[in-house]
C-alpha positions, -999 to +999 in steps of 0.1 A: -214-343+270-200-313+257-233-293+262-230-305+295-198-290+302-209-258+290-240-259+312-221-271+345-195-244+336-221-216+331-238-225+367-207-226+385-194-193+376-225-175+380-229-186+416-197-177+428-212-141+436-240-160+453-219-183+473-194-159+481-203-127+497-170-121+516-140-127+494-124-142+519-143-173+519-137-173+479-100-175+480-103-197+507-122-219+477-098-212+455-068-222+474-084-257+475-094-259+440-054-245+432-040-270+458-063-302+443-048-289+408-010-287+419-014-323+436-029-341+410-028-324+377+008-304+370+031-341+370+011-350+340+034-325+317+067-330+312+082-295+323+066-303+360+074-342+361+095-333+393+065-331+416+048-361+409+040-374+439+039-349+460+020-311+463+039-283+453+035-249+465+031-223+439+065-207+453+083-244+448+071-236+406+096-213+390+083-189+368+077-192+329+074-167+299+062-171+268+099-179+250+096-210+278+063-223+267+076-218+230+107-234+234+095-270+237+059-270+233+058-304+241+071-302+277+039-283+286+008-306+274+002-338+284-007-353+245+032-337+237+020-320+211+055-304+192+062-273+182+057-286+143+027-307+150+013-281+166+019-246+141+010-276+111-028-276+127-027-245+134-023-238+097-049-266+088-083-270+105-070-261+144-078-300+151-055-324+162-076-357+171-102-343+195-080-316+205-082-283+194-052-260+186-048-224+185-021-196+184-023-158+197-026-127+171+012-117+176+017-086+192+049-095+199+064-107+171+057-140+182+026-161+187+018-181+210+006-222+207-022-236+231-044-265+229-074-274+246-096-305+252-134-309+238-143-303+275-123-272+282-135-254+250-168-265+260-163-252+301-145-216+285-179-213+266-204-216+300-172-194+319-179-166+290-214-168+288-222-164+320-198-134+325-203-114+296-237-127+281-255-141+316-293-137+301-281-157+269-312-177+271-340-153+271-328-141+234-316-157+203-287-136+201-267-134+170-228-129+178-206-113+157-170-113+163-143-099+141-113-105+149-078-114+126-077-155+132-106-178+138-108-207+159-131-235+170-136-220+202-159-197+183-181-228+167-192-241+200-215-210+208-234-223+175-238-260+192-264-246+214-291-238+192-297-209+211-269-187+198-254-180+165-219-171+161-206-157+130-166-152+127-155-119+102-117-118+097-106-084+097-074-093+079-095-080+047-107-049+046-140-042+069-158-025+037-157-059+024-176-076+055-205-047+054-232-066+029-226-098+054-224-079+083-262-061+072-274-092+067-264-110+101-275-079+119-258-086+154-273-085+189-239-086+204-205-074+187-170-082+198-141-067+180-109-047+193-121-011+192-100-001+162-128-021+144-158-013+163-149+023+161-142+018+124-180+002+121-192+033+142-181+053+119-193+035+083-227+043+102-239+008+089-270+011+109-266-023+130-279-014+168-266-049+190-276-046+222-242-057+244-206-041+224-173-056+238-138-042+229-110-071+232-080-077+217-064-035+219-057-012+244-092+007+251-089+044+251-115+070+265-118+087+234-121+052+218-149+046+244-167+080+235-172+075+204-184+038+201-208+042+225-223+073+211-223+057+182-242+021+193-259+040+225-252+012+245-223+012+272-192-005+260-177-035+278-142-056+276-132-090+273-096-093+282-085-125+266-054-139+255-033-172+244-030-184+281-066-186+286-103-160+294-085-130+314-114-104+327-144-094+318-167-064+324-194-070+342-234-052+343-222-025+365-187-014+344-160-031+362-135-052+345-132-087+368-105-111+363-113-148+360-100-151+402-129-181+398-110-201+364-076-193+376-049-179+404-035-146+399-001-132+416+015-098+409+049-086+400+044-044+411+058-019+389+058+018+388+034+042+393+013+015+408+013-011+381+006-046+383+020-075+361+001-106+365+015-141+370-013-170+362-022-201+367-050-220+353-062-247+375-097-245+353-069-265+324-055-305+322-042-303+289-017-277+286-003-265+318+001-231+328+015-228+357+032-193+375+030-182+337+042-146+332+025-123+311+036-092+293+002-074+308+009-038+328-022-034+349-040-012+371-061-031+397-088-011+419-086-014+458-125-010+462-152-037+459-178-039+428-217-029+435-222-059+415-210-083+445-188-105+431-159-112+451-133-113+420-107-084+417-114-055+398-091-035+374-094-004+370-074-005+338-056-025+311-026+000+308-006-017+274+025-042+275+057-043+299+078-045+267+061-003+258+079+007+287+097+042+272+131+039+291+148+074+281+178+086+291+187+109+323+213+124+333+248+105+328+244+069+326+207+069+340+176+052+318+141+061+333+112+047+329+074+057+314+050+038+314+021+039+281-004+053+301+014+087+309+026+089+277-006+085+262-019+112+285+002+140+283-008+133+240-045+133+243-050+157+272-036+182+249-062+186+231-099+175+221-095+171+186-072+140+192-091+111+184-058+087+174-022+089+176+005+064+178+041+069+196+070+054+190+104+052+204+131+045+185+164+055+201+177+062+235+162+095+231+149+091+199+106+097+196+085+094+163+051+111+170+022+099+143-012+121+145-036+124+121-030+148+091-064+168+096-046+177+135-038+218+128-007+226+134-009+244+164-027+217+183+007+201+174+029+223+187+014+220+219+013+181+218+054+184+210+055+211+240+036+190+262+054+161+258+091+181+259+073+193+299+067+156+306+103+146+297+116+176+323+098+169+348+106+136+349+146+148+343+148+130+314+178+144+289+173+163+258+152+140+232+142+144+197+106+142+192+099+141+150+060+145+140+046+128+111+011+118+098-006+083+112-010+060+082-041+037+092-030-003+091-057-021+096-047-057+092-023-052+121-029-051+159-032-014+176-006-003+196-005+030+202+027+036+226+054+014+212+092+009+221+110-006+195+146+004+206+162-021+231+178-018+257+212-043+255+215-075+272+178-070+281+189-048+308+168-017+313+193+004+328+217-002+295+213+009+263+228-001+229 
């Protein structure tokens, strides 16, 4: 049965480009499979017990957040799996009967619960398979995937006797992994590209033949450098707690998962995008008008490859890396990461990592590298004092100091970590 699932999963998904040429006709599928979910599935949970018997509209559902979900776990699966029960398996084996329980890395500060049926691990297998790995069955691929938690989501690839899967936690040090890693010698390699870059570097000698970044912000320099080092092109799997995000598909493009789930958008600016999901491929935890703490960039033109589902052109970073600086008088204004990050790494070649942090109302700590000369550093600190003009930002203290590698903790390269009071952006404490 669970095979099954993965099978039935795997066909549907790869003929949606087949079946749906205009993508027109494919959101006119999946209004119907959203409305069939929002009629008979959302009751079943506790936090949406109001619409039983009848069928909601997604503007009827008010939104949720992550401190929502977290709040009462329990209000959002249909087994009412508690907060407790739920961090206990976590902690344990990740099982709860035939359920299977999972949490998010923690970017945030926070992680994140989920939990997922036998069938819906098994259905997220065929929905990944057939997006990132669609010729799975003319090799015996060996999968490597290094990542800092485990779950059984990862052990069904093995149930198919056609794939292994082999889980590396890059909580200890990736020198440690190497003999193992040798040994498994990969076809396919998924880690954030901190790691991969890290295992470009080592020069261990392993040549997979499909690399996918996940789990970090990708960077071009990142990009450069991993793929010269593996010489294949690099893709991205944009996954999270709330479910299989995007994936890149043969010709480049990043695709969200329009086919597992419905996407709105909240705009922001300079063109950003922050999504708004919900899952209607999911029974047993609900997530419905969910919003995440993604800023995007999505492309207005069509992929060569066909497929109807929206491309982005970018995964920019997280809402909550906003810089707001201070303007004239009373004013904050907004950056977003990706113009940030630009103004540092356009500066000059010899930037391969940096890390930006704000700390004050106008208050930057700049990290490079401490083999970065010191004139390329004056001219990172001058470009980044032009940016704050032009933008008419007041007077702000930018301090340099050297990047300090930590590699059991999640790269983020632009971070805020001074807030704003009352979680207002246009006050300050």
């Amino acid at each position: 049965m669970s095979l099954a699932a993965a099978l039935q999963s795997y066909l549907r998904t790869r003929s949606i480009s087949r079946f749906f040429g205009r993508r027109s006709d494919f959101l006119a599928w999946q209004a119907r499979r959203l409305e069939q979910w929002l009629r008979n599935d959302i009751h079943r949970v506790e936090a949406f017990r109001a619409f039983a018997g009848s069928t909601p509209t997604l503007e009827d559902i008010p939104l949720m957040e992550k401190s929502d979900l977290m709040a009462d776990f329990s209000r959002y699966n249909v087994p009412r799996i508690t907060n407790e029960r739920g961090w206990r398996a976590f902690e344990g084996d990740r099982r709860i009967g035939h359920l299977i329980a999972g949490a998010s890395t923690g970017t945030s500060g926070n992680r994140g619960l989920f939990v997922i049926s036998q069938a819906e691990r098994f259905a997220w297998l065929g929905a990944i398979l057939a997006k990132a790995l669609p010729d799975f069955w003319r090799h015996r691929d060996r999968i490597a995937v290094l990542l800092p938690i485990d779950t059984p989501l990862y052990e069904s690839a093995n149930r198919t006797r056609i794939l292994t899967l082999r889980f590396f936690n890059t909580s200890a040090p990736l020198a440690e992994h190497r003999p193992d890693l040798l040994a498994f010698d990969p076809t396919v390699l998924i880690a954030p590209p901190r790691v991969l870059r890290q295992i470009a570097e080592m020069d261990m000698g392993i040549a997979p033949r499909r690399v996918f970044s996940c789990a970090e912000k990708l960077e071009s320099f990142d990009r450069g450098l991993i793929e010269a080092a593996f010489r294949v092109p690099l893709r991205e799997i944009y996954m999270a707690t709330e479910g299989l995000l995007a994936v890149t598909c043969a010709h480049g493009r990043l695709h969200l998962t329009e086919d597992c789930m419905h996407f709105d958008f909240e705009e922001k600016a300079g063109g950003l995008s922050v999504p708004i999901i919900s899952d209607f491929s999911r029974i047993t935890q609900i997530m419905a008008r969910y919003r995440l703490n993604d800023l995007l960039r999505l492309s207005s033109h069509a992929c060569p490859c066909g497929s109807p589902l929206q491309v982005v052109d970018e995964i920019v970073g997280r809402e909550d890396d906003i810089f707001y600086l201070g303007g004239d008088g009373e004013r904050l204004i907004e950056l977003t990461p990706d113009i940030l990050r630009n103004a540092i790494i356009d500066s000059d070649r010899c930037i391969l990592d940096f890390k930006l942090v704000q700390t004050g109302r106008n208050n930057l700590i700049l990290h490079l590298p401490a083999a970065v000369p010191a004139l390329v550093r004056e001219r990172v600190h001058e470009n980044l004092g032009l940016l704050l003009q032009r933008h008419m930002i007041a007077r702000t203290d930018i301090q340099m100091t050297d990047l300090i590698p930590e590699p059991s903790k999640k790269l983020r390269r632009v971070t805020r970590q001074w807030r704003p009071c009352d979680g207002d952006p246009r006050r300050w404490s």
